[in-house]
C-alpha positions in Angstrom: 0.0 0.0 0.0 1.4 3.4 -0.8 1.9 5.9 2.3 1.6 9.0 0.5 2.3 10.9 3.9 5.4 8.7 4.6 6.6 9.0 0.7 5.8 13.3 0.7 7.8 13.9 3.7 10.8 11.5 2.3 10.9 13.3 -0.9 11.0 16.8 0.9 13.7 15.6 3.2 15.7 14.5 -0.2 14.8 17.9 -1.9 16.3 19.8 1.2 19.4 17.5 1.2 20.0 17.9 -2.4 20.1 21.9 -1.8 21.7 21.6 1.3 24.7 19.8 -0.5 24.0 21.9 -4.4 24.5 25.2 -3.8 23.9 28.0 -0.5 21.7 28.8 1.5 19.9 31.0 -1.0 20.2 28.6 -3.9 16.4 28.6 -5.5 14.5 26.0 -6.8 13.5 26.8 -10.4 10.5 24.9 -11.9 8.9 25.5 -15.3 4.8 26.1 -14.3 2.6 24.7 -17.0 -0.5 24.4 -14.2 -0.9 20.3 -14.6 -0.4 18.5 -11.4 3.6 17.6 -12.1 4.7 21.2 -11.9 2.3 22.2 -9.7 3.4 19.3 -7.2 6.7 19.7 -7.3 6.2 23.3 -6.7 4.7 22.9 -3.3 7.2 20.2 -2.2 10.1 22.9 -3.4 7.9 25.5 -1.1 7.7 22.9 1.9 11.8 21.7 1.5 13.2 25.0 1.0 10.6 27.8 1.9 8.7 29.8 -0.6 11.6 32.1 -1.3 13.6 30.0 -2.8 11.1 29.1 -5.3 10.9 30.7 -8.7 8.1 29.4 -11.3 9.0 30.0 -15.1 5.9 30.4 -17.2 6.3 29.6 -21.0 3.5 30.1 -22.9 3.5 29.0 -26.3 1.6 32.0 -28.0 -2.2 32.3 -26.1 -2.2 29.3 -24.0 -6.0 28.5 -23.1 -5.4 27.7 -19.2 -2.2 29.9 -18.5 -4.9 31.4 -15.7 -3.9 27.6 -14.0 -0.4 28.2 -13.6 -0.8 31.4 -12.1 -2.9 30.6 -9.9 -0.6 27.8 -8.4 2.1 30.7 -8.3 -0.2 32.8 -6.4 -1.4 30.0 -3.9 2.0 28.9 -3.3 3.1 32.8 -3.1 6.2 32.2 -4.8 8.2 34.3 -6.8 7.2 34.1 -11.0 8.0 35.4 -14.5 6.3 34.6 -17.9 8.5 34.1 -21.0 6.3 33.4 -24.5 8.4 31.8 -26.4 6.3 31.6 -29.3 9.0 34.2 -31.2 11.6 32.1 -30.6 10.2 28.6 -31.6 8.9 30.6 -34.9 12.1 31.6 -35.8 13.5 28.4 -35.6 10.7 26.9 -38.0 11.4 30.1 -40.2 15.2 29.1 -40.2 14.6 25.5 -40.7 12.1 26.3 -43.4 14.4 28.7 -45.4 17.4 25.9 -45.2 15.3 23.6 -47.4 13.9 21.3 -44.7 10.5 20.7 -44.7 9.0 20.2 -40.5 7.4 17.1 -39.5 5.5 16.2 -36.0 8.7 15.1 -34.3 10.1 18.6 -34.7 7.1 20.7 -33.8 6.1 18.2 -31.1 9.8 18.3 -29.3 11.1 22.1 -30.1 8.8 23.9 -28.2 9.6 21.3 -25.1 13.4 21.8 -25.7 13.4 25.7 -26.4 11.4 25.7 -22.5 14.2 23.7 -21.0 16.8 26.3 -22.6 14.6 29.1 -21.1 14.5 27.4 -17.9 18.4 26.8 -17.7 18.8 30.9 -19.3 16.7 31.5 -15.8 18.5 29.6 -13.4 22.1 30.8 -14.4 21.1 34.5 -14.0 19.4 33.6 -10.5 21.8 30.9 -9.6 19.1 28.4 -9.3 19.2 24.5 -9.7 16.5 23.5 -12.6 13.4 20.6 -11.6 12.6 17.9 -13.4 9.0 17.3 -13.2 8.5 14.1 -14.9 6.9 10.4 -13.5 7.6 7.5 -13.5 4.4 7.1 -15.7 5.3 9.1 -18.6 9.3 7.7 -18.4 8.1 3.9 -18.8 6.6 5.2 -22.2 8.9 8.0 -23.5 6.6 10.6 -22.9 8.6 13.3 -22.7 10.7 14.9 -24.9 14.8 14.4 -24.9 16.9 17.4 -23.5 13.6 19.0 -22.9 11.1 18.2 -20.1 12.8 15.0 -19.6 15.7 16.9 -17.9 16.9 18.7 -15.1 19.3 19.2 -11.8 16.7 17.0 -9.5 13.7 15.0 -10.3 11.3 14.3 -7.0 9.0 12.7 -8.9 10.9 10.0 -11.1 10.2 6.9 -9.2 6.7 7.5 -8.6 3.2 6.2 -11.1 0.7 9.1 -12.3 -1.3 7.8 -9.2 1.3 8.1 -6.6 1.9 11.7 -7.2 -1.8 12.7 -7.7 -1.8 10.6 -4.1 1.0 12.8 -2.7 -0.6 16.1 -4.6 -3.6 15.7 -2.0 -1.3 15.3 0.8 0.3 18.4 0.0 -3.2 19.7 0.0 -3.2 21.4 -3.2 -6.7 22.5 -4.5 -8.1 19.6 -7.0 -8.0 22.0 -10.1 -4.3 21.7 -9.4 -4.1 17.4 -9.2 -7.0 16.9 -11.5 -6.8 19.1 -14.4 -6.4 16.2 -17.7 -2.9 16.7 -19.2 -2.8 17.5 -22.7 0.1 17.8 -24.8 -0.5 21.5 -25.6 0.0 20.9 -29.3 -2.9 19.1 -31.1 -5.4 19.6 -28.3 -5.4 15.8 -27.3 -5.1 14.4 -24.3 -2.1 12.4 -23.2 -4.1 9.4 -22.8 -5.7 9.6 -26.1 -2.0 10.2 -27.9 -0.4 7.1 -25.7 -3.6 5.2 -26.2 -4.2 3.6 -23.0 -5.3 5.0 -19.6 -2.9 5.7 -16.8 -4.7 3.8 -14.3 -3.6 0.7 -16.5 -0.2 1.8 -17.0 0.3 2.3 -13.3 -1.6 -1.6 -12.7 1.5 -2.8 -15.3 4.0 -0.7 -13.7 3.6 -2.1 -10.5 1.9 -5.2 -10.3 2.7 -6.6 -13.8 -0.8 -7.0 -14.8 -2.9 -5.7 -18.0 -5.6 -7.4 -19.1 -5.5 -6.0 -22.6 -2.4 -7.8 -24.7 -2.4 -5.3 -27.5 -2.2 -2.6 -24.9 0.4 -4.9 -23.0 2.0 -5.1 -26.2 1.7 -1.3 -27.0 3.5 -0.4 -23.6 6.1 -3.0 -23.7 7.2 -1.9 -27.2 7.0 2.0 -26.1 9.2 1.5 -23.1 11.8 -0.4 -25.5 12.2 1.7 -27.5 12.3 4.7 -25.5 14.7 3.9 -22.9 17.2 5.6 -24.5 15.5 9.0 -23.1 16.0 7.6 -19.6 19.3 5.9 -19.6 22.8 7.5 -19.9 24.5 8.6 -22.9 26.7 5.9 -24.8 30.0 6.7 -24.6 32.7 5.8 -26.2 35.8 4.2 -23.8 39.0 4.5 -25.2 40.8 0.8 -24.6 44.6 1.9 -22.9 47.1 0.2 -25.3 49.2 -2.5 -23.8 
């Protein structure tokens, strides 16, 4: 059975230890705030670990994004510090650039740049404040590969890595966050869908497989198995090559 109480106050006790031995006293927390429950959780554990002033949210709207009001409403119930980038400019230039080279854009560009130009804007941030970046990802979304390489799928510290979709909406109610906070549906921000309509499966029966090793459904066993194949490479280290010492 999962102790969300027990599992909250071991991940703010790591959160404070990782500051206490990454930086000073004043080193801040800095979290890119979309307004779904990942940031928004993390967020509030950074609050609890370090204290609200050490927190600084990153907002990175994409153009006019529909529920931006969410994210800065977590800022303002948290009462942490916050600025708003757009970075629609940016992420049209590139297109423009790419476009004007002779390369024609496909989904896996225009899904991933926007996620990896936010990362960038993230790490600008925290070198000017002298902040350590969080990763906001699950364990959920890692099984699968759903998140995007050098984008949200990095960061200095990750609180949430080892824990399902249902775990951290679990520890999102212990940290007492309002519901429109843990409950809002993700979506990937691009086409409109939902994340469980792009993966293709719910996260209640990822989580089931994740732990227990059961799904009832073998072409959605089969759908997972095959996703976290082949995109373990996201999770894992970077091969490197070893130079052999001659004898």
């Amino acid at each position: 059975m999962f102790d969300a109480k027990e599992v909250k106050q071991q991940i703010v006790e790591w959160i404070a230890d990782y500051f206490q031995h990454n930086g000073s006293s004043e080193t801040k927390a800095v979290i890119g705030i979309s307004g779904g429950k990942d940031s928004s959780i993390v967020a509030a554990l950074c609050v609890e670990a370090l204290g609200k002033s050490r927190v600084l949210g990153v907002l990175m709207p994409q153009g006019v994004q529909h529920d931006i009001d969410v994210a800065f409403d977590l800022c303002k119930t948290l009462d942490i510090m916050y600025i708003e980038i757009n970075i629609e400019e940016p992420v049209r230039t590139l297109y423009a650039g790419i476009t004007l080279a002779g390369l024609a854009l496909n989904t896996v560009a225009t899904f991933n740049t926007p996620a990896r130009i936010r990362m960038a804007t993230v790490y600008a941030v925290s070198g000017i404040v002298g902040g350590r970046v969080a990763n906001t990802c699950n364990l959920s979304e890692d099984y699968v590969g759903y998140a995007t390489k050098f984008g949200d799928g990095v960061g200095d510290f990750s609180p949430l890595s080892d824990l399902t979709v249902s775990e951290v909406i679990a520890i999102g109610r212990e940290l007492q966050l309002s519901p429109k906070f843990i409950d809002k549906i993700p979506i990937d921000g691009l086409c409109g869908k939902t994340d469980e309509d792009n993966l293709g499966f719910t996260y209640e029966v990822l989580d089931k497989y994740i732990r227990e090793g059961v799904c009832e459904d073998t072409n959605v066993k089969e759908k997972i198995d095959k996703l976290h194949k082949i995109n373990l490479h996201k999770v894992h280290p970077m091969p490197a090559f070893r130079l052999h010492k001659q004898a």
